[in-house]
Each structure stands twice: as C-alpha cells, then as structure tokens.
C-alpha positions as CSV (number, residue, x, y, z in Angstrom):
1,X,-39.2,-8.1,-14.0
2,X,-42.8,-9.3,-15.0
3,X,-44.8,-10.2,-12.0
4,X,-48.2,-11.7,-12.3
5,X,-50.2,-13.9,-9.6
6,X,-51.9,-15.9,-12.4
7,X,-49.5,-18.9,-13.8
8,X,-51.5,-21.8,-14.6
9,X,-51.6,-21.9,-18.5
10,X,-55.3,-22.9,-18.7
11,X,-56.0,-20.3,-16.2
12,X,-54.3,-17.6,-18.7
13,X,-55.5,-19.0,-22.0
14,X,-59.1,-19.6,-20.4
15,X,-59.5,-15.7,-19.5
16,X,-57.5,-14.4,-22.5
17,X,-60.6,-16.1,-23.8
18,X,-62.9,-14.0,-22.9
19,X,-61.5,-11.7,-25.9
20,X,-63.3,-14.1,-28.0
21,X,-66.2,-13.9,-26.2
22,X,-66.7,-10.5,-27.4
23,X,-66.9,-11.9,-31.2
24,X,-69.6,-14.2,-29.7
25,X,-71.3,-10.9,-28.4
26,X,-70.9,-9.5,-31.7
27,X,-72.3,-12.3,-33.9
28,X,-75.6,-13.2,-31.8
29,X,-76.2,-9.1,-31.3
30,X,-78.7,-8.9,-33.6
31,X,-80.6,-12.0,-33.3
32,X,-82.4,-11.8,-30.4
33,X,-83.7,-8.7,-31.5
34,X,-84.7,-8.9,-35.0
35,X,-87.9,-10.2,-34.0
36,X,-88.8,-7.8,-31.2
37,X,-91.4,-5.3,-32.4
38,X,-89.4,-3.0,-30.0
39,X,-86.7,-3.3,-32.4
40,X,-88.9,-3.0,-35.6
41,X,-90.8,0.1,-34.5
42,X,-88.1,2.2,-32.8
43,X,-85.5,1.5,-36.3
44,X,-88.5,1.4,-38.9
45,X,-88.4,-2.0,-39.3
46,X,-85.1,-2.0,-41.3
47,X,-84.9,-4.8,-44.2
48,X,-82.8,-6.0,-46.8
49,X,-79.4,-3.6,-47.0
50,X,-80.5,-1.6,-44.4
51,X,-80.3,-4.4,-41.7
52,X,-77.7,-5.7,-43.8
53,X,-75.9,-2.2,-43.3
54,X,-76.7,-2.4,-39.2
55,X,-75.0,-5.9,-39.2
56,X,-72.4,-5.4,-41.5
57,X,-71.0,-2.6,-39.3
58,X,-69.5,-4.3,-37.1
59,X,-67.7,-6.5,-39.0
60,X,-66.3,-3.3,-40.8
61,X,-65.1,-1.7,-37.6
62,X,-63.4,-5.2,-36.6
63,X,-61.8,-5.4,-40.4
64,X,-60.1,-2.3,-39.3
65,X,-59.0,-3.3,-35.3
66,X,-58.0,-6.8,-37.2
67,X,-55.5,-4.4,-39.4
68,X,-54.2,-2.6,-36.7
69,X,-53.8,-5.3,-34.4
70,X,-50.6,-6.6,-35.8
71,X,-48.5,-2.9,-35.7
72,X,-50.5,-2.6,-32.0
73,X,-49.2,-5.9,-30.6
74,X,-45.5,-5.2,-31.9
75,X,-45.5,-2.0,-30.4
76,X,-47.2,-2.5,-26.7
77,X,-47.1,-6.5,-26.5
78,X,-50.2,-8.9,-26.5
79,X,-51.3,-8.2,-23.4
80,X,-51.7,-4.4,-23.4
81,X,-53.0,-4.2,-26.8
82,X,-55.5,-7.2,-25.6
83,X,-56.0,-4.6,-22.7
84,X,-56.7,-1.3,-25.3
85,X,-59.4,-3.5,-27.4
86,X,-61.5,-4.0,-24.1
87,X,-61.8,-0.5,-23.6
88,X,-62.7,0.3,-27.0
89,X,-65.3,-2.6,-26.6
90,X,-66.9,-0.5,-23.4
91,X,-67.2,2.7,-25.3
92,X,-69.2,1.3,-28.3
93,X,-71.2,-1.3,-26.3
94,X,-72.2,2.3,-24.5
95,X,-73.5,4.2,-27.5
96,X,-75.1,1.1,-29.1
97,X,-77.1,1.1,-25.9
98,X,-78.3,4.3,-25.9
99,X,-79.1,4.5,-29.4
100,X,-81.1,7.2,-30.8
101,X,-81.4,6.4,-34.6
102,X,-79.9,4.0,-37.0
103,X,-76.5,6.2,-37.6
104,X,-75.6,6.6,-33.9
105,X,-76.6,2.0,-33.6
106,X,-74.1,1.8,-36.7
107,X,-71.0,4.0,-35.4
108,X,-71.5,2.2,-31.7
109,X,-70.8,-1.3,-33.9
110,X,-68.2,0.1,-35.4
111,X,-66.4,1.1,-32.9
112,X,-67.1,-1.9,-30.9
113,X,-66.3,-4.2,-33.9
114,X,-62.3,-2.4,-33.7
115,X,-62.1,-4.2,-30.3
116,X,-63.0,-7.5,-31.7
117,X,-60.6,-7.0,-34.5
118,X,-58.2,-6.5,-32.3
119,X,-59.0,-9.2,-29.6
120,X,-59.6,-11.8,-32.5
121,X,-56.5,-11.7,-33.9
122,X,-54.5,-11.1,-30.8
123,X,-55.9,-13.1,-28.6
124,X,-54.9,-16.5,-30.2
125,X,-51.3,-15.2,-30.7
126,X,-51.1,-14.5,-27.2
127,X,-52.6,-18.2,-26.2
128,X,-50.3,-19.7,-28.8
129,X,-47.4,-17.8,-27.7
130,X,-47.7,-18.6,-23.9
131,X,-48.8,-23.0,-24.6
132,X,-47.0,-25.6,-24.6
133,X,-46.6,-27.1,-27.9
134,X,-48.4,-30.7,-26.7
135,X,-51.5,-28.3,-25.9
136,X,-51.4,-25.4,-28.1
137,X,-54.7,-26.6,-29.6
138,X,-55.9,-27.1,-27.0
139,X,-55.6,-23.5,-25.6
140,X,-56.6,-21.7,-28.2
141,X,-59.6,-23.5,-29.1
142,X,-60.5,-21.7,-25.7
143,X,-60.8,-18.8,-28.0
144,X,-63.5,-20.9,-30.2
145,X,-65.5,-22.0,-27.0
146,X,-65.8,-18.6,-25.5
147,X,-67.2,-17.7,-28.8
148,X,-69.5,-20.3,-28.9
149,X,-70.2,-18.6,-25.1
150,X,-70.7,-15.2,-25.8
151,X,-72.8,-16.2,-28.7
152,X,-75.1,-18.3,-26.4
153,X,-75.1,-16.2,-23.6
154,X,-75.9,-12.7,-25.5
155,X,-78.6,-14.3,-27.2
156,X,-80.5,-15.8,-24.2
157,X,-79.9,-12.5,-22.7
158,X,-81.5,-10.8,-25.9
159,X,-84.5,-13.6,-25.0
160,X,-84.9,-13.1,-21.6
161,X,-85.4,-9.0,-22.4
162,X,-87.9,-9.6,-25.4
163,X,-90.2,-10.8,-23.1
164,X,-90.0,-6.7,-21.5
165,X,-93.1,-4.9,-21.7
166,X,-95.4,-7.5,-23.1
167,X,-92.9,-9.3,-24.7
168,X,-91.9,-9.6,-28.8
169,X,-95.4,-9.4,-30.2
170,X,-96.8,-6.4,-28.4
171,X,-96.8,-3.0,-30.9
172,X,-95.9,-0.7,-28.0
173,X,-93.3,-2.8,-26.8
174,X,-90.3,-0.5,-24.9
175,X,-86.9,0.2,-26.7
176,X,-85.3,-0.9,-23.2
177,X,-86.1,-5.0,-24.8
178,X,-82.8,-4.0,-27.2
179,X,-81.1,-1.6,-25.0
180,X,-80.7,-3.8,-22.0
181,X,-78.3,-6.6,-23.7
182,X,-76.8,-4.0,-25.9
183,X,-75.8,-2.5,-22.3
184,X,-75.0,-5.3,-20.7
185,X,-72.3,-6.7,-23.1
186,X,-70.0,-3.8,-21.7
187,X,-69.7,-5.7,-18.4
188,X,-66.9,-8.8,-20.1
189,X,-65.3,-6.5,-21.9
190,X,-64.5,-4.6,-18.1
191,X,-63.8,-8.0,-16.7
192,X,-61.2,-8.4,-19.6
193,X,-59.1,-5.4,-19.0
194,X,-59.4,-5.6,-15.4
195,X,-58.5,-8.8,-15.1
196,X,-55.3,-9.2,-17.8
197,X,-53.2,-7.1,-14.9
198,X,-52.9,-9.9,-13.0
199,X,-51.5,-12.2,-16.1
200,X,-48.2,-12.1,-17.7
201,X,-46.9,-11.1,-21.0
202,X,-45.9,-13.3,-23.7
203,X,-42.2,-14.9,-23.1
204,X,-41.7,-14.4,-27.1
205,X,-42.7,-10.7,-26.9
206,X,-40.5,-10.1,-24.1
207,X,-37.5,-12.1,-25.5
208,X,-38.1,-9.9,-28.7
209,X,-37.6,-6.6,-27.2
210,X,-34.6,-8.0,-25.5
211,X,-36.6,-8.5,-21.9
212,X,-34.7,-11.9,-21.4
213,X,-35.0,-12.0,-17.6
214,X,-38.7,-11.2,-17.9
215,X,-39.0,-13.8,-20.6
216,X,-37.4,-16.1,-18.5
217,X,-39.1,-15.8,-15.8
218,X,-42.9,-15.9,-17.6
219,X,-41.4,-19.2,-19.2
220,X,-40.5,-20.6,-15.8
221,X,-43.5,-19.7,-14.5
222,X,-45.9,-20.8,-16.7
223,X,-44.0,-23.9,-17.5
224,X,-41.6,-24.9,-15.2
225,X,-43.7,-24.3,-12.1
226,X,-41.4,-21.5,-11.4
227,X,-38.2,-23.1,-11.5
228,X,-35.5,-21.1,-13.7
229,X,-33.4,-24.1,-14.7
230,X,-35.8,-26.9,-15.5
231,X,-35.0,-28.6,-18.1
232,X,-37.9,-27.9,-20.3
233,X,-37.6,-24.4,-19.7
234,X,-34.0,-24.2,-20.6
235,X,-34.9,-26.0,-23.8
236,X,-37.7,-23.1,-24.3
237,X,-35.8,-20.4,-23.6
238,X,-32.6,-22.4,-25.7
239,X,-35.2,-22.5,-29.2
240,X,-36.5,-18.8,-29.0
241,X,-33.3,-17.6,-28.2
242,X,-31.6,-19.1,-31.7
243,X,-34.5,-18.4,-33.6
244,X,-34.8,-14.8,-32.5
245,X,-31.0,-14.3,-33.5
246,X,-31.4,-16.2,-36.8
247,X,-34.5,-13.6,-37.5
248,X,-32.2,-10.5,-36.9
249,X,-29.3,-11.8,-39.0
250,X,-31.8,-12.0,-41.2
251,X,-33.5,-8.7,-40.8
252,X,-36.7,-10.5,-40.7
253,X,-39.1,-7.9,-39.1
254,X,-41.3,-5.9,-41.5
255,X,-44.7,-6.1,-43.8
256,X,-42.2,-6.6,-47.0
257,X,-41.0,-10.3,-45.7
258,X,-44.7,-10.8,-45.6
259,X,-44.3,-11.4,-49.3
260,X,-41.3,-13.3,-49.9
261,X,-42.2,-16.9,-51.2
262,X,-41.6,-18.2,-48.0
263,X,-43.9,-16.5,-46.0
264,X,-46.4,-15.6,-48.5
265,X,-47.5,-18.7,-48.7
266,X,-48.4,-19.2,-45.2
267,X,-49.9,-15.8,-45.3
268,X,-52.4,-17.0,-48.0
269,X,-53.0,-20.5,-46.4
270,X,-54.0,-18.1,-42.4
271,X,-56.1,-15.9,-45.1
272,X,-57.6,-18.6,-47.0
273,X,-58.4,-20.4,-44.0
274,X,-60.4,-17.8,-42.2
275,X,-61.8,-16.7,-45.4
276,X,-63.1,-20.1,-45.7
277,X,-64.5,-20.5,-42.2
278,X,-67.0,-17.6,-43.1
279,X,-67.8,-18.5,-46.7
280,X,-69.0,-21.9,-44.9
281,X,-72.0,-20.2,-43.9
282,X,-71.4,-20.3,-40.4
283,X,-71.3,-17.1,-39.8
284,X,-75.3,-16.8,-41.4
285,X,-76.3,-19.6,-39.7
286,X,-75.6,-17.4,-36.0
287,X,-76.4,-13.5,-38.0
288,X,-79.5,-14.8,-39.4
289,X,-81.0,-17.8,-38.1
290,X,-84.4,-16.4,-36.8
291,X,-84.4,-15.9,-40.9
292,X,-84.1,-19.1,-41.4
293,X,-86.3,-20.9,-39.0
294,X,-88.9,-18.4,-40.5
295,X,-88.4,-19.8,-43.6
296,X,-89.0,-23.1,-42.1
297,X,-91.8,-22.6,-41.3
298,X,-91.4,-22.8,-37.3
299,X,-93.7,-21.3,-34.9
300,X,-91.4,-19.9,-32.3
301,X,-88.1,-19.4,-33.9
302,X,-86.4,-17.5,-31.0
303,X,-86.8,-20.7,-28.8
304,X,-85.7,-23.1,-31.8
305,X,-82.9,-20.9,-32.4
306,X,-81.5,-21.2,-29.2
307,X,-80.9,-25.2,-29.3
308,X,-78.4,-24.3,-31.7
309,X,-76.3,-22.2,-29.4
310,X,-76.2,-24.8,-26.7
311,X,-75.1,-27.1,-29.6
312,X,-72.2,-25.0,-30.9
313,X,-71.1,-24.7,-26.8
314,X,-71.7,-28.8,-26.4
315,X,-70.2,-29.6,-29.5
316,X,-67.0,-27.3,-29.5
317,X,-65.7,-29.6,-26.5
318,X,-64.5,-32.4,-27.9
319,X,-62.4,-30.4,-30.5
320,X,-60.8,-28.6,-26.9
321,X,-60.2,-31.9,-25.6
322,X,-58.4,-34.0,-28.7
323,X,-57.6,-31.8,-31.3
324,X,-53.9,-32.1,-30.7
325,X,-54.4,-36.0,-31.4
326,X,-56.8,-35.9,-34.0
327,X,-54.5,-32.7,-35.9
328,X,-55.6,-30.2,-37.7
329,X,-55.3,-31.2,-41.0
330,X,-57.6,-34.1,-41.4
331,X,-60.2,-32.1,-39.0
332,X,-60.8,-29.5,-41.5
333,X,-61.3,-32.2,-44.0
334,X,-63.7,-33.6,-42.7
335,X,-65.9,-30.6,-41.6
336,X,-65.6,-28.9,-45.2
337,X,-67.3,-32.6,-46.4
338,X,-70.1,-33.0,-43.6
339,X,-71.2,-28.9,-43.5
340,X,-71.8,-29.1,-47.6
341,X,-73.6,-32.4,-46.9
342,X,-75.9,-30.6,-44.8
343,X,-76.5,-27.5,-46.7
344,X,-77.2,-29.3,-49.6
345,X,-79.5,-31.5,-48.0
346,X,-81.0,-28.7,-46.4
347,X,-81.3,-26.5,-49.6
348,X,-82.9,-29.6,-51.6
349,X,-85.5,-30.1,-49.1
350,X,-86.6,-25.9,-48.9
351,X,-86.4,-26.0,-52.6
352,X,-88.6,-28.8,-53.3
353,X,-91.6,-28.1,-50.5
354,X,-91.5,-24.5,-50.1
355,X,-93.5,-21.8,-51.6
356,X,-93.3,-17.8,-52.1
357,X,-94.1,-15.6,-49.4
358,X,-96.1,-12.6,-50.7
359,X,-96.5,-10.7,-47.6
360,X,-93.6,-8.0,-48.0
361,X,-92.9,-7.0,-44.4
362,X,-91.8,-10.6,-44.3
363,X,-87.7,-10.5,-44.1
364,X,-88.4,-13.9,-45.8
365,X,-89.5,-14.5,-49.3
366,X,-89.6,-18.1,-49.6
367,X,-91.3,-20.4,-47.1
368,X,-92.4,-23.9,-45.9
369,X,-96.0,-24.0,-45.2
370,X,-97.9,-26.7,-43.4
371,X,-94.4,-29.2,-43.7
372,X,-94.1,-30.4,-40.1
373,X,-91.9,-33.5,-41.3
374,X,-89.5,-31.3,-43.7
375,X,-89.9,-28.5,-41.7
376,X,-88.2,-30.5,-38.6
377,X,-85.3,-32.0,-41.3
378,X,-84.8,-28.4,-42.3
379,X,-83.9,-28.0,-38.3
380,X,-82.3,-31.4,-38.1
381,X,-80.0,-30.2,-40.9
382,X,-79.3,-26.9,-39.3
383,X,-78.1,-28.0,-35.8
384,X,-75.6,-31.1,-37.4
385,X,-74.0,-28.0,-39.7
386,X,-73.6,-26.5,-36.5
387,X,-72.6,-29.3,-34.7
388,X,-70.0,-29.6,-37.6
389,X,-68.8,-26.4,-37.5
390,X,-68.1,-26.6,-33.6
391,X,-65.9,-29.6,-33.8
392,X,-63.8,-28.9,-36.9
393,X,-63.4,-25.6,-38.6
394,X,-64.6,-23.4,-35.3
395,X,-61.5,-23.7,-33.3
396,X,-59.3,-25.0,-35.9
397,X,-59.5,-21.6,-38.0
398,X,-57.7,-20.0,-35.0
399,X,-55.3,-22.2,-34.1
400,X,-53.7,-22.8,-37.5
401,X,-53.2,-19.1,-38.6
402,X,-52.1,-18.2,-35.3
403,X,-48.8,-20.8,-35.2
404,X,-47.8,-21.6,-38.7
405,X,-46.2,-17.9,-38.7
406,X,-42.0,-16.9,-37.3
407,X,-41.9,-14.8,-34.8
408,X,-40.9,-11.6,-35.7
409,X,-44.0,-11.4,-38.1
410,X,-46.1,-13.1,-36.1
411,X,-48.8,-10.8,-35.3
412,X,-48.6,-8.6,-38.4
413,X,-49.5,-12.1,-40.5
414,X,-52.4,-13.3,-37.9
415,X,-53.4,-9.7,-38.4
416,X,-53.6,-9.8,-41.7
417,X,-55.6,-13.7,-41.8
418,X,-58.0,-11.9,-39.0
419,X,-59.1,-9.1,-41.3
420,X,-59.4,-11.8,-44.2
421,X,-62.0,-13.1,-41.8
422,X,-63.9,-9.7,-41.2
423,X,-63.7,-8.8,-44.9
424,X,-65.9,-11.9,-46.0
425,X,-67.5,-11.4,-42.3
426,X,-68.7,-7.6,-43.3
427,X,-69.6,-8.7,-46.9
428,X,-71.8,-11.7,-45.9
429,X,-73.8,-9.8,-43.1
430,X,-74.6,-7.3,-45.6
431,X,-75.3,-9.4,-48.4
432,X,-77.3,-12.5,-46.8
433,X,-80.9,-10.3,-45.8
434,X,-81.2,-9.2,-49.8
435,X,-79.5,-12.2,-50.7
436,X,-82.0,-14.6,-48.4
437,X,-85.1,-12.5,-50.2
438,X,-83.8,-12.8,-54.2
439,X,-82.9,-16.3,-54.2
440,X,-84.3,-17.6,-50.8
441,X,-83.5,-21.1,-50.7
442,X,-80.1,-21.7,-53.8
443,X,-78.1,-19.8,-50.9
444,X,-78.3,-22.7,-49.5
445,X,-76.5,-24.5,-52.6
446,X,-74.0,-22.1,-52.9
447,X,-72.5,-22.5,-49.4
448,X,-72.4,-25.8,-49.8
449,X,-70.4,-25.3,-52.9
450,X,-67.6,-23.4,-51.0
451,X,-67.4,-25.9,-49.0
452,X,-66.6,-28.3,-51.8
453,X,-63.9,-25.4,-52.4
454,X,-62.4,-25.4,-49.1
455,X,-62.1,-29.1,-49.0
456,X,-60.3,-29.8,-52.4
457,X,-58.1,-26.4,-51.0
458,X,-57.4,-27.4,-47.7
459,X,-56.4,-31.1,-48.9
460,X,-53.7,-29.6,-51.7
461,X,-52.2,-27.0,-49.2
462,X,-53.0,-27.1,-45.4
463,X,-50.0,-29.4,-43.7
464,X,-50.1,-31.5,-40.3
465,X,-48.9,-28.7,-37.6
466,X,-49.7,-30.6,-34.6
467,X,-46.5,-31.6,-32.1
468,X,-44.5,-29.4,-33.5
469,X,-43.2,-26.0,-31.7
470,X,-43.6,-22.2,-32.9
471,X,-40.1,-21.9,-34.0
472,X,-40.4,-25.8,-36.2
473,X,-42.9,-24.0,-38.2
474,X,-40.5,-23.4,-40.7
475,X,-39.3,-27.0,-41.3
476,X,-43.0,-28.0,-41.6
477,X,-43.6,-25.8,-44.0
478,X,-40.2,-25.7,-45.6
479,X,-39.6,-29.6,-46.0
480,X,-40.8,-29.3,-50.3
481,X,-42.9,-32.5,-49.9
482,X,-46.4,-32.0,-50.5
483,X,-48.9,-31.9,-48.0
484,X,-50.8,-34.5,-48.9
485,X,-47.8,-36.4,-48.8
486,X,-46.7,-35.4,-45.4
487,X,-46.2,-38.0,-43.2
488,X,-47.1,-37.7,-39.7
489,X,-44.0,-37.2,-37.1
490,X,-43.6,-37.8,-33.6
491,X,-41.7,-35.9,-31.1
492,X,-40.1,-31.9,-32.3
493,X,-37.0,-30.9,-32.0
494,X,-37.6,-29.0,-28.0
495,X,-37.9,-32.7,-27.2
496,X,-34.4,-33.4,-28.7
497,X,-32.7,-30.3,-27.0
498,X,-34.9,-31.1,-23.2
499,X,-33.4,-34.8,-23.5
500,X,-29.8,-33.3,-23.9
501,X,-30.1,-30.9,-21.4
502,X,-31.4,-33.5,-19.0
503,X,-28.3,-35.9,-19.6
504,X,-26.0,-33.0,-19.4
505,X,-24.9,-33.1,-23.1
506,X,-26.0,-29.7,-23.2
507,X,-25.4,-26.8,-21.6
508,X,-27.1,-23.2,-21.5
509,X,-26.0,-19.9,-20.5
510,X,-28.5,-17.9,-18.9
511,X,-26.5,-16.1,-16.4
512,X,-25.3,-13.4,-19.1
513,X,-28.9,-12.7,-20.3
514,X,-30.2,-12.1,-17.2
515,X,-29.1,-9.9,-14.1
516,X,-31.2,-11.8,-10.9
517,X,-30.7,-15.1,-12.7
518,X,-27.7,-16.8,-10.9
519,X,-27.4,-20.6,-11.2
520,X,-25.6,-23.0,-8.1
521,X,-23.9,-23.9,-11.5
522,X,-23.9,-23.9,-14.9
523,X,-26.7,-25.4,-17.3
C-alpha cells in the first residue's frame, strides 16, 4: 500500500516542481558570472566556442538524462527516478563548485545537466499523471513557473556574490564570486529528494505494474478526498483500467510502437514542439543576455538583466491560472506571432543604429553607441519577447508533450520530445557566443524567422487538447479531421462514465482488484 502524508494535488505538482527549478538553475548559471572578472581571470576569459563549450555542456549531459529518463521512469516509477535525478544534481552542482580548470567546470555540468534531463521530462509526466483533467495545465505549468524561479533566483544569487571582494570590476576579484552560487544550487536539488518521500506515486504507474490497490488508493486520495468509492474516482480508476487492458491486448509497450503512424505522429508534434520552444530564441535571451544588453549599449547590464527575470516569474502567472480556458492550441499561436514581432523589431532597430566593436576582448562585436532612445526600445523589445514567451510557449511546451501520449509509452515519448529540447538547447548555447560575434545583430532576424516556422507548423498540426483526459488522447488525435478544423468540445468522456456511476447505471468492481478494498456494497 502507498502511504504518503502529502495529498493535495497543488501541493504535489507545486514541489514536483521544484525539478524544474533545476533547469532554471541551469539556464541562468552562467549569467551572473560572465561578467565577473573573477570569472574571466580564474577560466582565461573564455570566448566564442570556448564559453560556448562551458554552456553547451550542460545541455549535453541533460540530452543524455532526457534519453534515459523514459527506460528509468518505466523501470522505478516517476517518483523514484524524479528522486535519482536530485542526487545526480547534488554531485555535479559539487564539482562545478570546486572547480579547478575549465575540464573539471565542464564534467560538473554534465553531470548535473543528466539530472535536468531527467527531471525535465519526468517531472511533467508525473504532474500530468497525478491532475485532474480540468487542471492538468494548470499543474504542470508549475513546472514552467519554477523555471522561471530557479532562473530568477540563481541569477540574483550570482548578483548578490559578484559584488564579493570588490565586486565585478575589480582584477583580483576572488574565485569564491562564482563558487558560491555554483555551491549553493545543491541545496533544491536536496530539498527535492528529501522531500518526494512524503508524496505518492503516480496512480497510472501503479495501475501499470498491476499495483491496483495502491493505484486506488493514490487516486482516492488525491482526488476523492480519500474516499474509495466516490464517484469520480470510480470513473478514474473505470478509464485507466480499460485502457490499460486495451494497451496489452495490444501489446503496446515498446520503443517500436513509437513509430507506427499512430504514434509517430504525436511523437514528432512533442519533438517539434520543444524543438521550437528553443529555436524561439528563448533560451538566448536567459544564456546570453548580459551579451545582449552589451550590445545595447547599457551601462549596467547585470541590473537590466534582472528585470527580465522578474518578468518571466510575473508574466508566467496568468498562463498557470487560465490556460485550461484559453487551450493550448491558440496560445502557441499567438506567442509564435508576437515573439517574431519582437525580434524583428529588435533586430531592425540594432541593425540600423549600431556600429562595430573593435575592441576584441569584447564578447560583442556589434554595438549601439551613444543611442539612449533605441538603446531603451532594444530593452523594451527584449522584456515583451519575454513577457511573450512566459505566457504562451513557456508552460505550454510541457504540457502538451507530456499528455498527448498512451500510457504505456508515455514516458519513453516525453523522453524522447525532452531530449529534442536539449539537442537544439546544447546546439544553440554553443553556437550563439560565435554566432552573436559573426553576424551580431541578423541573429536577431533569423529567430524571428523560426518563429514564422513554428506558427504556420503549429496551426497545420497542433490540435485543441484541453478538457479532455489522458486516456481521450487518442480520439483527439485519431478523429481524421484536421486541426484547424477541430472544433472545440465540451465535457470528455470521464464525465459521461462519473454521471452513470452517480445515477447507478453503472457499476464497478473494485473488490477483485484490490485485497483491503471492501465496499458496504457494490459500485
């Protein structure tokens, strides 16, 4: 029998979370500290691919956890494998810290980077898995928000310690100004695994390995405020149960139904979609944007920087709170049109009043000089992207990969849409520091143009998932209309089989699944 003290599902989802948080660790690690000459001196002021080479190693070592998270979740369950990332997280956030050259920094990311590649892809499964269908958005857009958190709060701590030993701008400035936040990002990763043994496991996990009476009970639980036979839960427990058995008479269990023409298409649509929500430019914008506010010509980029954090935080909310009424679907439309609007507005303006930076221990090669006005549009442009980002494609690229799939491949496909994500991830954080110095401000334009591509994508192939449960996945996706032809439905079919239940024209059998499970009478 699984026992846990934690059942509130916001409770679960919220600390599952902090998973996430780690990629927001990850992504804002190197920004504070570009700019500290403690940094600079103690690495040899490492530039084009060899800070693209520090970044991208992370990224790497998460492409790999992302790959094995799908055979690790099968084989231990969500929870422990959620469990086995945080401890990998503690061991590399350890090394990075104590850091004596640029090989032993690059082999801590990596091995920190498997834990996010495992706690990125498993993490929204696990949230998914254990939500309610009217506020499975909802929940895992947690994992979105604690990004948005561990971005802002590792970079304010990277702040706070540039200021150590005479702060960014003093030559002798102490290593200690990189190795304290490098250090201190081990401390959520402890809180993670600590914490998770006092959550359950996920009810579709258990019910897969034939734990029905644990199952049960996590569904009743988390749902059913502990009561076995409400009506809701009955319905749950009715659902997973037929789709489970449909699944084995189907054999459906293994990497090679990943490629059937069923399934293959929803793998490329969780693929395309997180491939996407990094060739946005998202991703540089958080890596690199003490780069870019050099280039625009700001005075104190750390501090202008950090607005943009708060605003991914702020602006993340609202998706939380009303994603499942606004729906996916037109979401991601709409952020693919307003982030190229931005970039391209933002490119236009650096490529019309900037001007080549000679100096070459610059990390930037094209600048704006004496452009208050531009200069502040330049910002402008760059906290709306963000702003964009937050609310649309930031928590909808986990939710949707992480509930169009069945079941049984469940975590092998979110695995395999994760790693897409850390394959253009790794790619961009080495490419963007040469890239940034060769053609300075066009990168600008070509992000913008792939968001033009993810917007006429997304419209001929991304479908309306909101309302509908785990196991209707296959109708939505199944129905041969096209997308944009969809129309929006009300209700799923969980309702259908709760309302029979609750008039009695409906009965289930739980008695012969489970041993302690012994209704007054039969429902």
């Amino acid at each position: 029998m699984v026992s846990a003290k934690v059942n509130n599902v916001y409770a679960i989802c919220a600390f599952a979370a902090i998973g996430g948080g780690l990629f927001g660790f990850d992504i804002s690690s190197m920004s504070g500290v570009l700019g500290t000459n403690a940094y600079k001196n103690y690495f040899d002021n490492p530039q084009d691919t060899r800070q693209g080479g520090i970044t991208c190693a992370m990224p790497a070592g998460s492409l790999v956890g992302a790959l094995a998270s799908g055979f690790l979740g099968d084989k231990v369950g969500r929870k422990w494998a959620i469990q086995i990332g945080g401890i990998i997280w503690i061991i590399g956030s350890i090394i990075q810290a104590a850091s004596q050259n640029i090989g032993m920094l690059v082999v801590g990311r990596v091995i920190a980077g498997l834990c996010v590649g495992i706690t990125s892809s498993l993490v929204p499964v696990y949230q998914a898995e254990i939500a309610p269908k009217e506020i499975r958005g909802r929940m895992v857009s947690l994992q979105q928000w604690a990004i948005t958190w561990g971005i802002l709060i590792q970079y304010f701590i990277q702040y706070g310690a540039s200021f150590y030993g005479g702060g960014p701008e003093d030559p002798h400035q102490p290593s200690a100004a990189f190795r304290i936040p490098w250090g201190i990002q081990a401390i959520p990763g402890a809180l993670l695994v600590a914490g998770l043994f006092f959550f359950p496991e996920s009810p579709r996990w258990l019910a897969d390995k034939d734990r029905w009476e644990d199952s049960l009970r996590v569904l009743a639980d988390v749902h059913g405020g502990g009561d076995l036979n409400h009506p809701k839960v009955l319905a749950e427990y009715q659902e997973i149960e037929e789709v489970i058995r449909f699944e084995r008479e189907e054999a459906i269990s293994s990497y090679a139904e990943l490629t059937k023409p069923r399934i293959l298409k929803r793998v490329v649509l969780g693929m395309s979609i997180q491939m996407w929500s990094q060739l946005c430019g998202m991703n540089i914008m958080m890596y690199y944007i003490v780069y870019v506010m050099e280039g625009a010509g700001i005075k104190d980029p750390l501090l202008t920087s950090s607005i943009q954090y708060i605003i991914n935080v702020v602006m993340t909310i609202p998706a939380i709170m009303w994603m499942d009424r606004w729906g996916r679907r037109p979401t991601l439309l709409l952020g693919s049109f307003g982030m190229m609007t931005w970039l391209f507005i933002s490119g236009s303006i650096q490529g019309a009043f900037g001007e080549p930076e000679n100096d070459p221990s610059k990390a930037v090669t094209w600048k704006m000089v004496d452009k208050e006005t531009q200069s502040r549009a330049v910002v402008a442009c760059s906290y709306l992207f963000v702003a964009t980002f937050a609310i649309t494609w930031g928590p909808v690229s986990w939710t949707m990969p992480a509930e169009i799939f069945p079941n049984k491949v469940r975590s092998k496909a979110v695995s395999l849409s994760t790693a897409s994500n850390w394959a253009w991830n790794c790619g961009l954080a080495f490419a963007v520091p040469p890239l940034l110095r060769a053609i300075n401000w066009k990168m600008y334009m070509i992000f913008g143009a792939f968001n033009g591509c993810a917007l006429v994508h997304m419209f001929l192939t991304a479908p309306e998932t909101k309302g509908k449960t785990l196991e209707e996945m296959d109708d939505v996706f199944d129905s041969g209309i096209p997308v944009w032809r969809q129309q929006p439905t009300t209700g799923s079919r969980l309702d259908a089989i709760q309302k029979d239940i609750e008039q009695g024209n409906l009965k289930v059998n739980i008695g012969h699944k489970t041993e302690e499970v012994k209704p007054e009478k039969e429902t």
